[in-house]
N, C-alpha and C positions, 0 to 999 in steps of 0.2 A: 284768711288770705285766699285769695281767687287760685286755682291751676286752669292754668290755657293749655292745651292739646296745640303742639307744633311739629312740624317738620323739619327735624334738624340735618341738614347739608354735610355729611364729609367730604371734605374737598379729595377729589381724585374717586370714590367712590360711584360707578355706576349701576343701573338697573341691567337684570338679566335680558337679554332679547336674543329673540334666535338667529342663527346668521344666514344669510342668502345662501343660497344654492350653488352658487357659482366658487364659492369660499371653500363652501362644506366640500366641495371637491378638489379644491386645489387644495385642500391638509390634508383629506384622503391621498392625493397624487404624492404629496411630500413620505409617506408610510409605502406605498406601491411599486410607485417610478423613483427611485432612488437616482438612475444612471442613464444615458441612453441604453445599454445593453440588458437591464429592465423592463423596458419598450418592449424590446429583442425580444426575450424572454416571455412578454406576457402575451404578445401578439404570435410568435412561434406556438407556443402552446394551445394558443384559440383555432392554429390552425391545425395544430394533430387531434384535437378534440372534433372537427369538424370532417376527420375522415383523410386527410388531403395524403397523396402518394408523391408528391414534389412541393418544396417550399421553395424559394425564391428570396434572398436578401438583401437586399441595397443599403448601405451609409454613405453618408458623404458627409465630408469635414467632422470624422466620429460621431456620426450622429445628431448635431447641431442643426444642420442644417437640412437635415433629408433622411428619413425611416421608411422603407419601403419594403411591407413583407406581402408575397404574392403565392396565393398557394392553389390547386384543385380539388379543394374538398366539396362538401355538399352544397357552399354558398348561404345567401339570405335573401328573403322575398322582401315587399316595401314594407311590409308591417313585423317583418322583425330588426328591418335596417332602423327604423322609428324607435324601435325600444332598446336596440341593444345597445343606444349612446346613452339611456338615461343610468339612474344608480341603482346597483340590487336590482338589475333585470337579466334574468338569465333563464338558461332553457338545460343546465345541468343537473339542478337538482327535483327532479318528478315530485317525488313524494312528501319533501320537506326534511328528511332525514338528514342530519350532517354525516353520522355513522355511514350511511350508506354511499358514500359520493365517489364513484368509479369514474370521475376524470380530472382533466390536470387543471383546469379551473371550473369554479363554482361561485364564486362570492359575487356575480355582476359588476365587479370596481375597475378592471382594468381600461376599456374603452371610455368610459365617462371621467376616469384618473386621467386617461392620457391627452383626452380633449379638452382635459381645466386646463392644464399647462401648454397647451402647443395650438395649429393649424392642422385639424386630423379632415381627411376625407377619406371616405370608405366606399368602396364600389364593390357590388358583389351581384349575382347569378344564382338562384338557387336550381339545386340537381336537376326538379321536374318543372323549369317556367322557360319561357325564351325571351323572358324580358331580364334586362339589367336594371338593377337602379344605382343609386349615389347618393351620398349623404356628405355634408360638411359642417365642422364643427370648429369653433374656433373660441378659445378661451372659456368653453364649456356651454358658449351659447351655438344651439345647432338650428343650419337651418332647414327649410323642408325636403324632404326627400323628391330625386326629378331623375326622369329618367335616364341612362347611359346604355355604353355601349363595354361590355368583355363579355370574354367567355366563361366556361361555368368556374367559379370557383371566387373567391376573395382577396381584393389590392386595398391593403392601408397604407394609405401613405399620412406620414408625420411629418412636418415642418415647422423649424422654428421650435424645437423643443425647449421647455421650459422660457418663452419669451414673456409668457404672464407669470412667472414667479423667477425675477435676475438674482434675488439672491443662490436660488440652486444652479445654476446657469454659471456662476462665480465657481464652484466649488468644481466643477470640471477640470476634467484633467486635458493633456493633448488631443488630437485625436485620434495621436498613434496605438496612444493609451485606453483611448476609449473604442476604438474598434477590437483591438484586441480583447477586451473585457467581453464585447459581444460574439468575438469568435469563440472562445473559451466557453460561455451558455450554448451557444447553438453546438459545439462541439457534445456539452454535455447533455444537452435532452438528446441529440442523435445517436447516441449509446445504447438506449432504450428503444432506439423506433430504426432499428436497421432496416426495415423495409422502407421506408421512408427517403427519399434522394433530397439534399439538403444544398444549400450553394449559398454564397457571401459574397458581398464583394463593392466595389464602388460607381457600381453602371457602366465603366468603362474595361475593367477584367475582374474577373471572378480569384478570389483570395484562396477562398476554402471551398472543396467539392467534395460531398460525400454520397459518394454514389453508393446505390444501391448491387449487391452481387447474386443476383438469380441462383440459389442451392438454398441445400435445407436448411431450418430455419437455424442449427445451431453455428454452422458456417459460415450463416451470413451474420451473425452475433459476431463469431471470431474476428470476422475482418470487421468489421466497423470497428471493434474496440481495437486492433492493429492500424486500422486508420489513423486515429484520435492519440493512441497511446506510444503508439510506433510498433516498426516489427519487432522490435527486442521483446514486448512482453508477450505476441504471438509465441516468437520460438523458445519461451522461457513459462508457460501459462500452465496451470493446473486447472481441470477442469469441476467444478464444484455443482452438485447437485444432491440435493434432502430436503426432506419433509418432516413435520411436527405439529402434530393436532390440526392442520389445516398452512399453516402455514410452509409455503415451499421458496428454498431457497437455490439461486443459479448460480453462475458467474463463472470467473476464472480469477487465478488470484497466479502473482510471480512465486517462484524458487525465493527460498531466502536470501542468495547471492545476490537477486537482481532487488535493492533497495538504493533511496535517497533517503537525503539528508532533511529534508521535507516528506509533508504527506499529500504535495501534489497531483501526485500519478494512483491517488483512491479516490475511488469514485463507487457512492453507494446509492442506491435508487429503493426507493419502497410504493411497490405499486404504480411502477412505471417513473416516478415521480424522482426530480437530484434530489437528495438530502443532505443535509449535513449536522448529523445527529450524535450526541456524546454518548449515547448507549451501543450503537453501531459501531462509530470508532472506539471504542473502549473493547467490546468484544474483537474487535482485529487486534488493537493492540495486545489482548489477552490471549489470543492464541496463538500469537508470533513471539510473545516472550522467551518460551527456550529459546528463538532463534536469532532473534537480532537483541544489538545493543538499544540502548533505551532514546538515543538520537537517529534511529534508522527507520526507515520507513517503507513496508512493501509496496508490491503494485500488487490493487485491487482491483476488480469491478465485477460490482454483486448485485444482483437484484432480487428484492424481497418480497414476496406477493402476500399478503396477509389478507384475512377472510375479512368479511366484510363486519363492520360491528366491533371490529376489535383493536383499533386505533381511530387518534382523532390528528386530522391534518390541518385542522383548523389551529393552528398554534400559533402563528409566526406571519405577520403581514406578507411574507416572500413565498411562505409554504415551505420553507427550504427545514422547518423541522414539523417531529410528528411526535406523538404521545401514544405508548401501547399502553394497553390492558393487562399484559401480561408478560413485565418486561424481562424478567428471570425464564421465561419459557424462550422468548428470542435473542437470550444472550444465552444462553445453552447451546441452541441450533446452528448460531455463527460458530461459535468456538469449537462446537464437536466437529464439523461439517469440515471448517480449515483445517482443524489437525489432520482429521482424517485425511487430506488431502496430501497434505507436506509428507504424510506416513506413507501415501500409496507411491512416492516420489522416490523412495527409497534413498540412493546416494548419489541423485543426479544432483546436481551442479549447472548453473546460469551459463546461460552459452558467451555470454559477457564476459565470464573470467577468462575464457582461451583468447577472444574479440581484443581485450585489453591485453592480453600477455602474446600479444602478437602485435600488437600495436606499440609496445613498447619494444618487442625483438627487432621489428619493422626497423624505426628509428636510430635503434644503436649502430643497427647491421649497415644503415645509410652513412652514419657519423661518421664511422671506424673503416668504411670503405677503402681499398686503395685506389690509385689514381690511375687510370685506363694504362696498360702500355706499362705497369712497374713489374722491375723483372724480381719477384722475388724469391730467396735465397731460405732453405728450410732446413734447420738442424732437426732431423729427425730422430735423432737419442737426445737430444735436451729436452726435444717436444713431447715425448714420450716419458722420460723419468716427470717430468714437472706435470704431468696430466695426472700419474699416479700419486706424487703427495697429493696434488690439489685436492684429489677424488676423494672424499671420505676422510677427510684433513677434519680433527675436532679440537674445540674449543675448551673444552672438558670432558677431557676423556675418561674424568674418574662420577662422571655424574650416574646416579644410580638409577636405575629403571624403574619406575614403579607401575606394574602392570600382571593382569592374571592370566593374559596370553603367556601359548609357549614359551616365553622371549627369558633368556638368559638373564640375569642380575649381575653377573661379572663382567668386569670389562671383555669387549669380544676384540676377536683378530678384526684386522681390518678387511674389510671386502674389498672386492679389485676389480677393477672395469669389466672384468671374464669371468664372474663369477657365474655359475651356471643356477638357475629356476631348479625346482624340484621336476623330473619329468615329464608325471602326471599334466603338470599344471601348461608347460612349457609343448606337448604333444598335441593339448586343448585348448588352446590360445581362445581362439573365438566364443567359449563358454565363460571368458570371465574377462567382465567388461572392464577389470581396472589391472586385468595385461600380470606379467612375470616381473616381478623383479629384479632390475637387470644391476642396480649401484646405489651410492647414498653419498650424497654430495655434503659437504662440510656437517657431516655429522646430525642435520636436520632434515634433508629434504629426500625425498625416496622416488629413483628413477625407478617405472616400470615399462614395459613395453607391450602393447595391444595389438591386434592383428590390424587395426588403421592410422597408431600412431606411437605415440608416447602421451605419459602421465607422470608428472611433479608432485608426490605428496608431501604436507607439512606433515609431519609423524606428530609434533605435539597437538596440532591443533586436530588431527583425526583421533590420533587415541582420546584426546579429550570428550570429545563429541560420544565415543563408545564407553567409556567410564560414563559419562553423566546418563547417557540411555539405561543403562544395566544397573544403576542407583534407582532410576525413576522404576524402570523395572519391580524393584525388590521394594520398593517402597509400594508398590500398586497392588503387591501381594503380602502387605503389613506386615511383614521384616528382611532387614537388612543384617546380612550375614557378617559375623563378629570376628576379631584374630585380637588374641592376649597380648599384649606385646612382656616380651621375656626380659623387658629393662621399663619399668614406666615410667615417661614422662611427665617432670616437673616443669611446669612455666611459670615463670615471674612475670606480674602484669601490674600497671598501675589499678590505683582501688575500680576506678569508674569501670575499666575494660573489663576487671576483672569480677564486678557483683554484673555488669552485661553476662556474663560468659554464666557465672551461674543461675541466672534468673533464669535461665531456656536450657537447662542438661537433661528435662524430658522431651525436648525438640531435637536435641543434636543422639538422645538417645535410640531412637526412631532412624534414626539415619547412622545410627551404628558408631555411636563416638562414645566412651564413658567419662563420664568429668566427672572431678570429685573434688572439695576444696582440700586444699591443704597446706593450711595456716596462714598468717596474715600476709597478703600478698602474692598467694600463689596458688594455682591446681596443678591436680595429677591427672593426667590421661591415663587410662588403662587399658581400655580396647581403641580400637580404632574399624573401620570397616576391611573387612579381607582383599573385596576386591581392588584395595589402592599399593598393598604391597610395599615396599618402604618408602614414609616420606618424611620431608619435615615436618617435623609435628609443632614443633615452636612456632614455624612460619604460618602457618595451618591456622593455629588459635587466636592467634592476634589478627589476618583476614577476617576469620569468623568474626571476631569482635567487632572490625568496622564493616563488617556488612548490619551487623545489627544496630549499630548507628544510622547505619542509614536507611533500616527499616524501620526503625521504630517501638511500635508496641509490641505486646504478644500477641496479639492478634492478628497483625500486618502480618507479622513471623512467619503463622500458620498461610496464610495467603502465598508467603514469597519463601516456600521451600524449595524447590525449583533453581530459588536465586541460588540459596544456603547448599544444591546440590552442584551449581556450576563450580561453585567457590572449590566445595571438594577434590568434585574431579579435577580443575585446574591441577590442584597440589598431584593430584592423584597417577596422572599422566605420562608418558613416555617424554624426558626432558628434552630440547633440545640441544647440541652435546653427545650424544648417547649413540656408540655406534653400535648397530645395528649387522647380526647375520643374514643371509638371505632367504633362510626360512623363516625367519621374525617377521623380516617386510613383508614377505608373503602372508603370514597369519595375519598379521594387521590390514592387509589388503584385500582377502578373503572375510575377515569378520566387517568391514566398512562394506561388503557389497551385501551383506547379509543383515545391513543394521539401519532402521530409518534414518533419516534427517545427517547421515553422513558426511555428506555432500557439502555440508558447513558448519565451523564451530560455532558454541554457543553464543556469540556476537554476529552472528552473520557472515562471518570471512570466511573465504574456500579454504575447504582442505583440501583442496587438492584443483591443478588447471589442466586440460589433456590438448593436447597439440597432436592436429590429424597429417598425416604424411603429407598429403597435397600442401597444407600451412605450409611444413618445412623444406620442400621443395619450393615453395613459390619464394622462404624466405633466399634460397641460396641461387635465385634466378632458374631453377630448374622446369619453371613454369609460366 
């Protein structure tokens, strides 16, 4: 039987062939130009690359219809206006090296991207010619370069974005929505380039202006990011700078009171360049743990300079992430760098908390106003006996103290609006920033008085914050000081809670807790750590237990002692309830000025708000 050699057809099957030019740039443009503010972004960036000291920005109709970025950097002559619309033609990388690429683009795809999809013309001047030229480009076919007329520096204009590809053109948003998308980018590379004067706007008034402010370079850092960010994080900013093996780290980061709920207001740059990288925010989240809760989020803005050769930025069609070499050396650097920061901060507090606890006094004092012209009538002994219950009026007055300040464990007399400061403290006002202890309103809150205002403490939420310092303490010098207890506690727990609880008794050992089983369904506490002084212990164990649920393994465990040390102190704490002599406040008021990260509990909330004279004066029209 014969075999014939055929060619057999599957239907829908075709032969490989390479695609035109014109394609192979409009799928590059679909990875690139995502958005009009894309555009923004890639053509802003060409022009900080290009030297320029003013950028220029136009949208109209979000960008649909009209991109116009105009800057005075170095410009381009006609033989680089001819290359720089083709693909992979660029003048940023010399040598070839991607390791080595010290600007913010490199790849040749953005101009030749943005002329697949739109009507691009490009005019530009370069520094040393006095001729202009002009290039246009339209659906990725350009035509020749002809002479014009600007002065020195580079105008793209875009039109008609994405009219050669309607399906991305579909996926647009407003263009309320899309101009703001582009103010937010231009917002963020001018973070980094504060010498830089940057403008927005839609040809007929300018949106956003960020001017530049003539002073040293680190002042004019401040305000731009006061610009961008607002004044709240100027007057609330810790200043950050260190170095490591080459790599040096800037910025300024918020007080832990001034957070959202989002991580909006962080902004991270590595070598000039936004990023948004999970090893970066993972280090912020890691050293803001003692201080906020796990939905809160500070204000950042860091910039990262790393040497050359030891990251790659080539990672991410957008660049918006990067790949180190040595990512455990620069998650050390962030996270030593910020604490150190929040440590140098001692027990200041977000100037936010007074802002809002005046804005809240504001509005009551409007509400409750009386009516011009009302004559009113004042019983001065009603108003007086009713001022002293109120004053120190508690809710539980038999709540126990738990604390290793001077502070009494028996119920104390009640304090009384006259109670007088210790001398010393009361003759030296102006040496101790968190003022005399003047009363203690419903058994929580601790009036002090300072030589510019007054101060509101939570007493549990500050003692807590100094319990959990003075744990981490004794824990950084590998032991935590022990107390017998002269009756030990038995607790009954279900099995689960309770094989939790002994799986980790050389973890809670370490932190000064002794556990021991004893018998089915229960342990014994023995020790407990000294500096918590009486607490519940029952209540104590079973916390512990669902913290360990919701850590996980032992491993995590070791990771989230920190967590396992809040939990304590919590229990460990001055309760609220609990009245207070006026030498207690005072000790508590003196070890918070002497203790880091004071200034807020271990979630981020103030302990404490100060209200300046002038405030309370302007609250009572005085001003």
């Amino acid at each position: 039987m014969a075999v014939t050699n055929k060619t057999i057809k599957i239907e829908g099957l075709r032969q490989v062939r390479r695609l035109p030019d014109d394609l192979i740039n409009r799928i590059a443009a679909g990875e690139v130009i995502e958005r009009p503010a894309s555009a923004v972004k890639e053509l802003v960036e060409n022009s900080i690359d290009a030297g320029a000291k003013h950028i220029d920005v136009i949208m109209r109709d979000g960008g649909r219809t009209l991109i116009s970025v105009t800057d005075d950097g170095s410009g381009m002559d006609e033989n680089d206006l001819t290359l720089a619309v083709e693909r992979h033609a660029t003048s940023k990388i010399p040598t070839g090296d991607l390791t080595e690429i010290s600007t913010l683009g490199f790849r040749g795809e953005a101009l030749p991207s943005i002329g697949a999809v739109s009507r691009m013309t490009i005019t530009s001047r370069s520094s040393n010619s006095n001729t202009s030229w002009k290039i246009h480009v339209s659906g990725g076919i350009a035509d020749p370069v002809i002479p014009a007329a600007i002065k020195e520096g580079t105008r793209v204009e875009i039109r008609d974005l994405f009219y050669a590809t309607p399906a991305r053109l579909k996926f647009l948003k407003t263009a309320r929505t899309e101009f703001g998308h582009a103010a937010e980018a231009i917002r963020r590379i001018s973070m980094a380039n504060p010498s830089i004067t940057f403008t927005l706007g839609d040809g007929n008034r300018t949106n956003v202006r960020l001017n530049v402010k003539p002073d040293k370079f680190p002042i004019m850092k401040l305000a731009r990011l006061s610009a961008v960010m607002g004044r709240e994080f100027e007057d609330n900013a810790l200043p950050v700078e260190a170095e490591r093996e080459g790599f040096v780290l800037t910025g300024y980061i918020g007080l832990p009171t001034l957070n959202r709920r989002t991580s909006s207001h962080q902004f991270l740059f590595v070598n000039g360049r936004p990023v948004r990288d999970k090893l970066l925010y993972g280090s912020v989240r890691a050293a803001y743990s003692d201080f906020l809760a796990h939905d809160r989020h500070p204000f950042i803005a860091l910039f990262l300079e790393a040497p050359p050769g030891t990251l790659d930025v080539n990672v991410h069609p957008a660049k918006t992430e990067v790949r180190f070499q040595q990512p455990g050396l620069v998650r050390g650097l962030i996270i030593g760098s910020l604490k150190r920061a929040l440590a140098e901060a001692g027990h200041r507090t977000s100037s936010t908390v007074s802002t809002t606890a005046l804005g809240i006094l504001g509005r009551t004092a409007a509400t409750n106003a009386y009516p011009d012209g009302a004559n009113i009538k004042y019983n001065y002994q009603s108003s007086i006996g009713a001022g002293t219950d109120y004053i120190g009026q508690s809710k539980t007055a038999g709540d126990k103290l738990n604390s290793d300040l001077p502070l009494n464990s028996k119920p104390l007399a009640r304090p009384t609006i006259n109670s007088n400061s210790t001398p010393e403290i009361e003759a030296n006002l102006g040496n101790y920033p968190l003022g005399a202890a003047r009363t203690q309103l419903h058994a929580n809150y601790i009036v002090s008085q300072t030589d510019q205002g007054l101060i509101i403490v939570d007493q549990h939420a500050a003692h807590e914050r100094l319990v959990y310092e003075r744990m981490k303490e004794s824990l950084s010098q590998g032991y935590v000081k022990r107390q017998l207890l002269l009756i030990p506690e038995i607790v009954e727990l279900d099995q689960i809670k309770l094989t939790r609880i002994l799986e980790h008794t050389a973890y809670f050992e370490k932190l000064g807790l002794i556990i021991e089983e004893f018998g089915a369904g229960a342990l014994i506490v023995r020790e407990i750590p000294s500096l918590l002084g009486e607490i519940d212990v029952q209540k104590l164990i079973v916390d512990l237990a669902d913290d360990l649920e919701e850590i996980g393994t032992p491993t995590a465990l070791e990771d989230k002692l920190g967590h396992i040390c809040g939990t304590i102190a919590c229990h460990g704490s001055i309760r609220a309830g609990r009245l207070l002599k006026v030498e207690e406040m005072n000790a508590l008021l003196r070890e918070m000025e002497e203790t880091p990260y004071s200034g807020q509990c271990n979630h981020g909330r103030p302990t404490y708000i100060e209200l300046k004279l002038a405030d309370i004066e302007r609250l009572f029209g005085r001003r």
